[in-house]
KEPABA-244694 format. One record per residue: x negated, y negated, z negated of N, C-alpha, C, CB in turn. Coordinates in steps of 0.1 Angstrom, whole numbers, plus 2048, in hexadecimal, padded with zeros to 3 digits. Glycine has a CB too. Layout:
BEGIN
XYZXYZXYZXYZ
...
This chain:
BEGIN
7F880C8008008008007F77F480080A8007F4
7FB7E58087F67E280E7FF7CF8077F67EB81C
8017C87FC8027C27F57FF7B37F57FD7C97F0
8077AA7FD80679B7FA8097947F180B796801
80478B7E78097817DF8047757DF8097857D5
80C76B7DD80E75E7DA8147587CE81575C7E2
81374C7CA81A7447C58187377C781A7457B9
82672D7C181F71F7BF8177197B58277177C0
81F70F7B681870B7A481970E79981870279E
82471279683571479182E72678C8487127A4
82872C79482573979281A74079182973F798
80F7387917FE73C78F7FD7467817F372B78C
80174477A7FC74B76E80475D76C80173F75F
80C75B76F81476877380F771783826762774
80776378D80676E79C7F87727958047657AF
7F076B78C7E67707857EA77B7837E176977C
7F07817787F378F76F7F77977797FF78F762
7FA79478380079E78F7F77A479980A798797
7F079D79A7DE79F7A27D97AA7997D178E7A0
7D97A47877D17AD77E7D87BD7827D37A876B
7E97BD7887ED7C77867E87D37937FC7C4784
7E67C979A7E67CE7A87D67D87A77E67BE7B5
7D17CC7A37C27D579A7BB7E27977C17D3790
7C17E378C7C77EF7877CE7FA78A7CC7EC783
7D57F87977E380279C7D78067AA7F97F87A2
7CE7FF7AC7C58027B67CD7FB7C37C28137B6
7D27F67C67DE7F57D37D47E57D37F57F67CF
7D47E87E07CD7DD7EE7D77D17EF7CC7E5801
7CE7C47EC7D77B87EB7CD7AC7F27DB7B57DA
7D87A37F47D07957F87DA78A7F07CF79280D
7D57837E77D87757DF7D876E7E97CE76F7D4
7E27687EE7E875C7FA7E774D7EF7FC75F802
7E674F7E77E97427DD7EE7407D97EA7397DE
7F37357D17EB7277D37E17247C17FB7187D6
7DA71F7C97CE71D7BA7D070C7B57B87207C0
7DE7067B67DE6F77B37E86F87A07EA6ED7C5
7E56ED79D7EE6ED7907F76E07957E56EA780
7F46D979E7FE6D07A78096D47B27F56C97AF
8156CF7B28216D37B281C6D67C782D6C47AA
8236E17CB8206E27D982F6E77DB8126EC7DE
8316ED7E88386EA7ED83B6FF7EF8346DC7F9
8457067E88477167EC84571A7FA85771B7E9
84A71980184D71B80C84571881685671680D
83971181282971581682372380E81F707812
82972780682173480582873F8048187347FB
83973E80583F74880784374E814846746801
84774281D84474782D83974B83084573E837
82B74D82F82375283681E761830819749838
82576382082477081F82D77981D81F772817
83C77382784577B82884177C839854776823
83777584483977884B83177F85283E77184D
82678384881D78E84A82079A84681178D845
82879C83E8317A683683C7AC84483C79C827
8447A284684E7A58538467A985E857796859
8387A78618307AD86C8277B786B8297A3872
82C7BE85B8267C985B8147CC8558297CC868
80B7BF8578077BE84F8037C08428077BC852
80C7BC83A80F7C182D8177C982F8137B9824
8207D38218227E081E82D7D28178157EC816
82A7CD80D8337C680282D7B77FF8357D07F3
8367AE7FC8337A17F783579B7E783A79B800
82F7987E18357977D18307877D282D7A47C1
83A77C7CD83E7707CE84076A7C084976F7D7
83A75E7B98427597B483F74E7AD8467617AE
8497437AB8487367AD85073379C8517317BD
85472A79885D72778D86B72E78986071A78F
87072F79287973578C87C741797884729788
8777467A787574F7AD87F74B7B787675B7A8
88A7437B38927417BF88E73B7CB89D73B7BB
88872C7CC8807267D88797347E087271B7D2
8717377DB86A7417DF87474E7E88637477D1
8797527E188575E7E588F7587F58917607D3
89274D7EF8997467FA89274780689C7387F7
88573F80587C73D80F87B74E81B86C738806
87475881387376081687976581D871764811
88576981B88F76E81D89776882C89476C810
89075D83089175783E88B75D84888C74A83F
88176684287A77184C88077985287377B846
88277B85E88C78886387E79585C88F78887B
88A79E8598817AA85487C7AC8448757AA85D
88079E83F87F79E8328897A082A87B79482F
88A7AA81D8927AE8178887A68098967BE819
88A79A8028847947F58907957EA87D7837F8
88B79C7DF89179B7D588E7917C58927A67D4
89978A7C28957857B989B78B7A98977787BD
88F7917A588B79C79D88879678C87E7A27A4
88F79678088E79377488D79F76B89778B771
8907AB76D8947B37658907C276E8A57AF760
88D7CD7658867D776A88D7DE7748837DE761
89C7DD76E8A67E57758A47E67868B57DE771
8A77D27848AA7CF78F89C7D47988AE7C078F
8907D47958857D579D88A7E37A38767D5794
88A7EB79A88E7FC79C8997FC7A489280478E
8A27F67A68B27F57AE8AF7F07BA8BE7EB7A8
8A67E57BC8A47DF7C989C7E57D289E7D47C7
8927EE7CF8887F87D48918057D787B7FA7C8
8998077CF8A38177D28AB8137DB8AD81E7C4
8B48057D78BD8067E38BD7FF7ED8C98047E0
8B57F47E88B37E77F68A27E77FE8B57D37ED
89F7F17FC88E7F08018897E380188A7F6810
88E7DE7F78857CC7F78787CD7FC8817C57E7
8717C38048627C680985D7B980085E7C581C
8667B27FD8597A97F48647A77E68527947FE
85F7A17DB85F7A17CD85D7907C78517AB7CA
8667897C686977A7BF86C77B7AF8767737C7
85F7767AE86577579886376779785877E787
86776278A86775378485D75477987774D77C
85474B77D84D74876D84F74476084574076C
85773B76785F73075D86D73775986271F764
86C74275E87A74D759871759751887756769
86775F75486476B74D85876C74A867776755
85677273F84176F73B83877973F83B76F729
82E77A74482677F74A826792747819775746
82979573A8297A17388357A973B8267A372C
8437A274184E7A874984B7A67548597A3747
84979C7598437A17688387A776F84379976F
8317A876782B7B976982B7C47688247BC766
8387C77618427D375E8467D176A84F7D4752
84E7C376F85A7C577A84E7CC7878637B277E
8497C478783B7C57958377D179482B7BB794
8377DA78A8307E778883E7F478A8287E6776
8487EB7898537F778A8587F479B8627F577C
8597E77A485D7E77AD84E7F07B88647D77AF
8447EE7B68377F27B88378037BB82E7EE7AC
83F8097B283F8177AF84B81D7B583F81A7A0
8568177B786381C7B786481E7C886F8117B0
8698287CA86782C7DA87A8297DC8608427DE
87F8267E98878267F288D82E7F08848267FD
89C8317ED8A683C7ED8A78407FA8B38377E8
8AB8378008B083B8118BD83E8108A984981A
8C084B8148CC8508158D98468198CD857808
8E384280F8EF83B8108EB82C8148F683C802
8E182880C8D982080D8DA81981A8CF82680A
8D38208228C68228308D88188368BE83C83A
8DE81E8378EF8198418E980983D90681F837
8ED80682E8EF7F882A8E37EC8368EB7F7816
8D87F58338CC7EC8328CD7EA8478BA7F7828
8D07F784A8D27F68568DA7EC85B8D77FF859
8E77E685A8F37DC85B8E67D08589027DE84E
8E47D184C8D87C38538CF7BE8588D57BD850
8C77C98598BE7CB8648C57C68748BA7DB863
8CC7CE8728DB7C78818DE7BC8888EA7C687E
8DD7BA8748E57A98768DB79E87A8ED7A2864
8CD7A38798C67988778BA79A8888BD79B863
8BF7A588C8B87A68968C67A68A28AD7B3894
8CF7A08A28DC79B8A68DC78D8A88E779F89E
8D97888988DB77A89A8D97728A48D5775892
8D77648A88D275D8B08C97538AD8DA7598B7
């Protein structure tokens, strides 16, 4: 597995602990940024690692900004991006079983560094149900390669 992350400003200290995780789990990563404590702008660093993610370059994207939503939004403008915005373990584990999320949005300023390394470490691990699933994800896959 093959592992992008980012943050803004809003999320340096938490994309920190997630690097440490990535570390550890042995899994191949590239830190996209950002190294500022000055206010920037999401969507310079969440588009470009949802859209290496969407091109297959990466495997998965983990994102996260103040509160994850900017971020998640942004992403998620990707055709081919499934970004979830992820607070709680469950959900990491639910999103990976039923929605094959490819990238991963937490809040800093919502969760402290030692839950979202649980979350990052359980969406990281959790493989794809498929099955009933596979229909749903299909319809939007559809939808988005339909659109105009």
């Amino acid at each position: 597995m093959k592992v992008a992350v980012a943050s803004d400003h809003g999320g340096i200290n938490i994309r920190k602990e997630i690097i440490s995780l990535l570390e550890e789990l042995h899994i191949e990563f590239e830190d996209m940024g950002c190294e500022c404590e000055t206010s920037v702008d999401y969507p310079d660093y969440a588009l470009p690692v949802a859209k290496r993610v969407a091109s297959g370059e990466f495997d998965r994207g983990i994102l996260i900004c103040g509160t994850g939503i900017g971020m998640s939004i942004a992403a998620n403008k990707v055709k081919g991006i499934r970004c979830a915005l992820v607070h709680d373990t469950f959900s990491a584990k639910a999103t990976r079983e039923h929605n094959d999320s490819n990238m991963l949005a937490m809040g800093e300023r919502v969760i402290g560094p030692g839950l979202a390394r649980e979350i990052a470490q359980v969406w990281l691990t959790t493989e794809y149900e498929g099955g009933r699933h596979a229909n749903r994800i299909g319809k939007i896959t559809e939808y988005e390669n339909n659109e105009n």
